[in-house]
Phi, psi and omega in degrees: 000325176319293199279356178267316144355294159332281192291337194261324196295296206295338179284306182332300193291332168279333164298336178289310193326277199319326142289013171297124194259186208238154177222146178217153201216175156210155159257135173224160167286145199266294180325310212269320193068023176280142163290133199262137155243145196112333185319131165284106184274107170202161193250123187289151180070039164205188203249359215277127171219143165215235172195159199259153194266178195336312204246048183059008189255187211183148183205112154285087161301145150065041166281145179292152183283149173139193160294129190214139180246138191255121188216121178263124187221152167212192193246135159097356204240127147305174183249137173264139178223143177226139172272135166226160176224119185285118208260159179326310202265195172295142175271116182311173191267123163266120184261102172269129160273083166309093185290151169272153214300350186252042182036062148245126165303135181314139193233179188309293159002278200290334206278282205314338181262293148001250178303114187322134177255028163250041171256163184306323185313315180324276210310340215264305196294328186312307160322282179326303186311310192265147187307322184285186159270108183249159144230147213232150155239124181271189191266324179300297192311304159359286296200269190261039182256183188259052190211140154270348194220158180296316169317304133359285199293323191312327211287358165259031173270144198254139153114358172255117164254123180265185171257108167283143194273204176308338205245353169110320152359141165271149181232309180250164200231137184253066169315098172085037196074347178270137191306190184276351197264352186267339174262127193232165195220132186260156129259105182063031152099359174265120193311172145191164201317181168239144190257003176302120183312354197223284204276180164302297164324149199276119136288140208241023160276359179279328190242126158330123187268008168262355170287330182250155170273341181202140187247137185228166198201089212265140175246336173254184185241148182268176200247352196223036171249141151318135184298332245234044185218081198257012153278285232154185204220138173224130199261124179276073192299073194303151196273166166261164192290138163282193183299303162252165187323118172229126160244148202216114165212180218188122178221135185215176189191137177176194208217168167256136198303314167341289190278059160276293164292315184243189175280156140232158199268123151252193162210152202273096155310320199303335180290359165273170163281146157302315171248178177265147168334331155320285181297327162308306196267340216064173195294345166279338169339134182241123175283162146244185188289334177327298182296025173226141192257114173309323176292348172286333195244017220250092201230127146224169193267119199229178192251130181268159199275167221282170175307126157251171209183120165193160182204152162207126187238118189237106152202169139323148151232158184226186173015059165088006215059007199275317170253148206225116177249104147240152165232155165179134196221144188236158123264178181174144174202079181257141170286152144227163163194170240186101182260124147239188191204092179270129152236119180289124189223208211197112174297144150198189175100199200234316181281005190008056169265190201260133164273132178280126159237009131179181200218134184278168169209097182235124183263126193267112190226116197257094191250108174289106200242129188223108204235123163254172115204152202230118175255148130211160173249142147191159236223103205252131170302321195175185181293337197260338192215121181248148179211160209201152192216083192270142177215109150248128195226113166242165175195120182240122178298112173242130158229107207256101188239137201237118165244128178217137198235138171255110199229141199245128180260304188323000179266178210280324184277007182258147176220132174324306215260343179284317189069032194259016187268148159328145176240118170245158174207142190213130150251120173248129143231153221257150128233132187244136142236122196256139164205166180203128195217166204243120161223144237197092157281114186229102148293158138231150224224110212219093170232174181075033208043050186091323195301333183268105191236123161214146166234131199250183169209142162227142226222127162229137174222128181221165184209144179212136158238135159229139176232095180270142144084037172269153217228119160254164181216111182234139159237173185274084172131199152327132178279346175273023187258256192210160157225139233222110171279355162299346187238114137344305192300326199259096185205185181223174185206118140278112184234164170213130188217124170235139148222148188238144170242131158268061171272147167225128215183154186222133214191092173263141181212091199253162192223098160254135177277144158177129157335114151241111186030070200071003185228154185260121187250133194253098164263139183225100160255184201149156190183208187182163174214112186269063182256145219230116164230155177220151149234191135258154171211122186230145176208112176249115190250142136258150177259174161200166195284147166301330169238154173302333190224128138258119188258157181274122199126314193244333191232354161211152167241329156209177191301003205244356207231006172243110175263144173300115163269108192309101142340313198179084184308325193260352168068171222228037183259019154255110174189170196291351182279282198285125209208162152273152179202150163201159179237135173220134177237116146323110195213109183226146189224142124246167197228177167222114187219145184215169216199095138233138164064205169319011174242126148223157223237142157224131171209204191085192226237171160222175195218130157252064201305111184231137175243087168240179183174179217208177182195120173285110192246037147245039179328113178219087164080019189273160190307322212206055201313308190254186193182127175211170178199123202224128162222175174212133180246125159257133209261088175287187164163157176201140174283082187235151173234091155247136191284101176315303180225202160274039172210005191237123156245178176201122173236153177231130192228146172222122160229186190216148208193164193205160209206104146253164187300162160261183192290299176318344163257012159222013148280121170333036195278152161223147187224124179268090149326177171279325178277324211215171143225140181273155177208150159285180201216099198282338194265032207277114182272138200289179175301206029300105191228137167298128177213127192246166187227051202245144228208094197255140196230117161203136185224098204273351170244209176243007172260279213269172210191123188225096175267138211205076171221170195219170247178101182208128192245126186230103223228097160269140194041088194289150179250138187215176173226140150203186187287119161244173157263122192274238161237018154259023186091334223275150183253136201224137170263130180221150184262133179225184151286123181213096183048262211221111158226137188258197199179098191214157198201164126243176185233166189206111159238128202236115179238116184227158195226098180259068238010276190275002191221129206213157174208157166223102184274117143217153176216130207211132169249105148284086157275134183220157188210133187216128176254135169217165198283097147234172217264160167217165191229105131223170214280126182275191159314291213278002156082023155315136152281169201239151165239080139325137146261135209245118171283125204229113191248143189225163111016166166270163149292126176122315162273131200239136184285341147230155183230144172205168210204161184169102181236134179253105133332141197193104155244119141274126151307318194281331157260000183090024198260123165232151170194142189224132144260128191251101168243151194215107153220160183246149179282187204266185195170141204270110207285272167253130181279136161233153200299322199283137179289151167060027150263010158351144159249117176266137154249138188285181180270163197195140183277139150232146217230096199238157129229177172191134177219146178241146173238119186266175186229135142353310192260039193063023189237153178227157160263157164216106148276167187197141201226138204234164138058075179283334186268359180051056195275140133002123160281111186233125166259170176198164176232131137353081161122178194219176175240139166314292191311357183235031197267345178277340187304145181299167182060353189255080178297133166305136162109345187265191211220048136197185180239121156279145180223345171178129153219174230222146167226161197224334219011199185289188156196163190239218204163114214208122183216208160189151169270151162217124191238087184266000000 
């Protein structure tokens, strides 16, 4: 009986083995109920330890049943110990609260000295906390995301979409459908200049995602925000000095798959002029070819050194916490390129859809040099009075050489199947330099036992884009063919084009506190003075070849061996580009802000005065050399928040907001492009638009987030640009007004975090609807063609009826792991408005596919990759609908329902670095 005894003990004991269950937890702070991630979990007298994940939990499998002691620790945290006795079956989930080490629950303070303020937690409480409709980015989301740039990062904002520049980069950001021209960009709650060669807007591929600790992205307005934001305002939070010493630096290399496959073509930038022969010599000055730089044309094809990538960041607090030091600067020196396929094309016909008349093949090879750097100081005098002195300076260098082979269908003797169309070839090479740079002098100020808060800024901001000596080359055939001074096609261009932005600004803000009838009310007036000045400056030489003819071989072996005869020795800098410009703007607001019980209320008006205006100073015969426009908006808005629970809010908002014009679209210019010719609009009127707001808010933790809002724009005299016709036929692109436009949408953002694995969800539906005047062509009774104006309502330009965002997460804490898949897609969305009904250029929608993972180390250094457009998605344009004449052309496929007119390929890029953090 004995071994049958046994043999029944030892089966029992394997039914236990098999029910040994599982224990699962969260860790929370006990004051804040934010989840700690990172926690050390372990079951004492044993080897079993792990860390609690995204949403704070922890899971032990398969403990044997029986008595067990649970001991939770963190840095900065006392340590929790619990006894348990583990049962056969599942256990309930256990909730650890965690005090901080001098055993007091945490207060705000402490949360503020404590806790990283680029961390997710920041952000997640920041939303919740604020009055407006915000969306927060932390500087860690940042951090460890596949993205280098601010542009980049916005687009995982929900209801944000971006614009890519040439190189496939996000460069503008469209919020909530509204073009990038709706929009405005703070540094440190502060406007700034702009470095955009034409508008007002930030390009926001200029600035380094390592400068900052956090990106805010505001969608209604406050009475003591600038009026001139009717998507929204997106805000650069620059980092601050921490408690203790932190150093954070970063070196990475990689490459883009493009120059993988080709060459890329440069030419010696360093070999340009800054100025033209003009600025050098004076206006009587006759140039010669002497004065012009052989390095603009001197261009080869080479394999390039790989992509760099480095930051570095150092700061502090000294004397008690009382003074605060950081500095901190990035680089990036990236290669890119960029194969596309343009087709020009032209209405025509009865049906007046586009004809192709002929189609580019162009390679683009691009080298980005991207330089931050970001200082402040600050300083607390005492408890009542502080002052702080921010300086940030970016500048991004593009150096850009553009090959383009043209093949021309239109003339009457091309036959597809012949291959017999004209040939052309144009190499442009570019250097763009953008910088922009800020100092910022701020107080704050505390009298009267607090009851008095004022705060003030004083502000210079300046900005320059210059493109000096950029330089074309077209010849008439093959470049290893001819060139031919009997054709139009063959000639070259020297241009110089500059503009500098000036603010200069001031900002007051006084706040009295005081009790009404129990309840404590915050009044704050205040206001600013802006004065804004710009300028522009353009100059243009055209060549033409020296003999009627030149072959390749005999009379040039490269572009650096061909001479030129100078068009027009004195260059072209009297026109309507070059001008003076300035703006002062006025502003004074007053508010309210109150609490009752679960409500707080923030509102009032703000009044905005604008003088602007302009001086051409080559004025030639135009309607209007000078020009000014002077108004005042009074702007209301209100605010409500209510708290459902602590953990639900619900919001609702009005605010009333103005688009004002740029300098550049209302000076009277005319600009001949390579595609278009542009024109100003001196008689252009700003925007006015109503913007409602409502928002369901829950946060049931310190991670996770569940937003619910909806959206409504109500917009007069919308500003756009499209194609007109002037009165003599010839079609010009311009910016105008046009009536009436609505907008309306909702967004859904969702973040949940189940221990080591997270996703972050948004989506945002957007409609807009604008009725305008455009041409139609048809055949009359006597069977004349006819040109009819036709009312047509479309989209705003710019806006895509869905947007959605989706990143899946992966942190071991316990082993150093971060890893992120990023997917973004935008919907199709109107590129160019064009005069002709149904002739629109739409860009279609497209997926863009990022990833990127870090392994952190013991001795503080981690690895990262980052991986950008894995899917290699495309920029591809089109127009609605088709033509017969164009079903033999490449690419215009039988069976689709449009004309391709252009896509752009990119591939990937990679990215391979370390970290280092102290």
């Amino acid at each position: 009986m004995k071994p049958i005894f046994k043999i029944i003990l030892c089966f029992f004991l394997s039914i236990t083995a098999a029910k040994a269950s599982n224990i699962k937890g969260y860790v929370y702070d006990k004051k804040t109920g934010e989840a700690l991630v990172g926690a050390s979990v372990k079951l004492e007298n044993t080897d079993r330890v792990t860390m609690t994940g995204l949403d704070g939990s922890f899971e032990f499998k398969k403990v044997k049943a029986g008595p067990a002691i649970l001991r939770v620790s963190y840095v900065t945290y006392q340590t929790f110990t619990k006894q348990l006795n583990v049962l056969d079956e599942d256990n309930p989930s256990i909730q650890v609260y965690l005090s901080d080490a001098d055993g007091n629950d945490l207060n705000e303070v402490v949360i503020g000295a404590k806790h990283d303020g680029a961390s997710e937690r920041t952000a997640r409480k920041m939303e919740q906390k604020a009055m407006q409709v915000t969306n927060v980015v932390s500087g860690r989301a940042m951090e460890i995301s596949p993205d280098l740039t601010v542009a980049n990062v916005v687009q995982r904002v929900s209801g944000v979409s971006i614009e890519r520049s040439s190189n496939g980069g996000g460069q503008y950001a469209i919020l909530r459908g509204m073009d990038k021209r709706y929009n405005y960009t703070l540094v440190n709650g502060i406007k700034i200049a702009s470095s955009d060669d034409k508008f007002r807007y930030v390009p926001l591929d200029v600035f380094p995602t390592e400068l900052l600790q956090r990106l805010e992205v505001y969608k209604s307005l406050t009475p003591n925000m600038e009026g001139d934001a009717v998507g929204g305002v997106i805000n650069m939070v620059m980092k601050d000095a921490p408690p203790k010493l932190e150093i954070n630096a970063n070196l990475a290399g990689g490459y883009n798959q493009m120059l993988l496959d080709r060459k890329f073509l440069s030419f010696d930038a360093g070999a340009l002029n800054s100025k033209s022969p003009y600025e050098i010599n004076g206006k009587n000055y006759n140039a010669k070819p002497g004065d012009f730089s052989n390095g603009a044309v001197d261009y080869k094809a080479k394999q390039p050194a790989p992509n760099v990538v480095g930051g570095l960041s150092i700061g502090q607090r000294f004397l008690d916490n009382r003074l605060g030091v950081i500095i901190a600067g990035s680089y990036q020196n990236n290669y890119t390129a960029t194969n596309s396929t343009f087709y020009n094309s032209t209405v025509a016909g009865t049906d007046a859809v586009s004809r192709i008349t002929s189609q580019d093949y162009r390679q683009y090879s691009e080298q980005q040099k991207r330089y931050g750097l970001h200082g402040k100081i600050d300083y607390t005098l005492n408890k009542n009075n502080k002052l702080a002195l921010v300086n940030s300076y970016v500048n991004l260098t593009s150096i850009q050489t553009r090959d383009v082979l043209n093949i021309n269908f239109s003339n009457a003797d091309y036959n597809p199947g012949a291959g017999n169309a004209q040939l052309t070839y144009q190499t442009r090479s570019r250097l763009a330099e953008q910088q922009i740079y800020n100092t910022t002098l701020q107080g704050e100020h505390k009298l009267f036992n607090e009851k008095l808060k004022i705060n003030w800024s004083g502000v210079y901001s300046s900005a320059k884009n210059d493109v000096p000596e950029e330089t074309s080359v077209t010849l008439n055939g093959l470049r290893t063919n001819f060139l031919d001074r009997r054709t139009t096609a063959s000639k070259s261009t020297r241009r110089w084009s500059r503009n500098t932005d000036e603010d200069k600004a001031g900002y007051l803000d006084l706040t009295y506190s005081t009790a009404i009838a129990g309840l404590k009310v915050d009044f704050t007036a205040g206001g600013l003075y802006r004065d804004k000045q710009r300028s522009s400056f353009y100059n243009n030489y055209v060549f033409e070849p020296s003999v009627p003819k030149s072959l390749y071989g005999v009379d040039f072996n490269n572009y650096t061996e061909i001479n030129w005869d100078i068009q027009n020795p004195k260059g072209a800098v009297a026109n309507s580009l070059t001008y003076n410009a300035s703006e002062k703007t006025t502003a004074g607001y007053g508010m309210f802000n109150l609490k009752i019980q679960d409500l707080e209320v923030i509102g009032g008006a703000r009044v905005e005065h604008t003088n602007q205006g302009y001086d051409l100073l080559f004025p030639a015969g135009e309607s209007k050399p000078k020009g000014s426009q002077v108004y005042t908006d009074v702007l209301p808005s209100l605010n409500l928040k209510y708290g459902l629970t602590a953990q639900q809010n619900l919001r609702a908002s009005y605010f009333r907001s103005l688009n004002r014009p740029g300098f550049y679209e209302i000076v009277p210019s005319k600009v001949v492009y390579e595609e278009y010719t542009e024109r100003g609009n001196p008689d252009l009127k700003r925007a006015i638009a109503d913007n409602f707001d409502l928002r369901y808010e829950f946060f049931p933790n310190s991670s996770d987030q569940l937003l619910i809002g909806g959206f409504y724009k109500n917009i007069q005299d919308p500003i756009e640009y499209t194609i007109q016709a002037d009165t003599r036929g010839d079609l010009y692109y311009s910016a105008g007004n046009f009536g009436n436009a609505k907008n309306y949408g909702v967004e859904l953002d969702y973040v949940k975090f189940i221990n080591k694995f997270g996703f972050k969800a948004n989506y945002t539906y957007t409609h807009s609807r604008i009725t305008t005047s455009k041409t139609s062509r048809i055949r009359n009774s006597t069977g004349d063609l006819e040109t009819i104006s036709v009312e047509q309502t479309r989209p705003l330009y710019g806006q895509a009826a869905h947007i959605a965002n989706l990143s899946l997460l992966y942190k071991d804490t316990q082993n150093g792991w971060d890893a992120q898949l990023a997917g973004s897609y935008t919907g199709d969305r109107i590129n160019t408005v064009s005069q002709f009904v149904d002739n629109d250029l739409w860009q279609k929608g497209f997926i863009q596919m990022d990833a990127s993972v870090e392994k952190k180390f013991k001795n503080k250094i981690s690895v990262f990759v980052k991986a950008g457009n894995l899917l290699n998605t495309p920029t591809t344009l089109f127009i609605k609908g088709v033509n017969a004449v164009n079903a033999g052309l490449p690419d215009q496929k039988d069976g689709k329902n449009e004309t391709l007119i252009r896509k752009d390929y990119y591939e990937q890029s990679y990215l391979l670095g370390l970290r280092y953090k102290l």
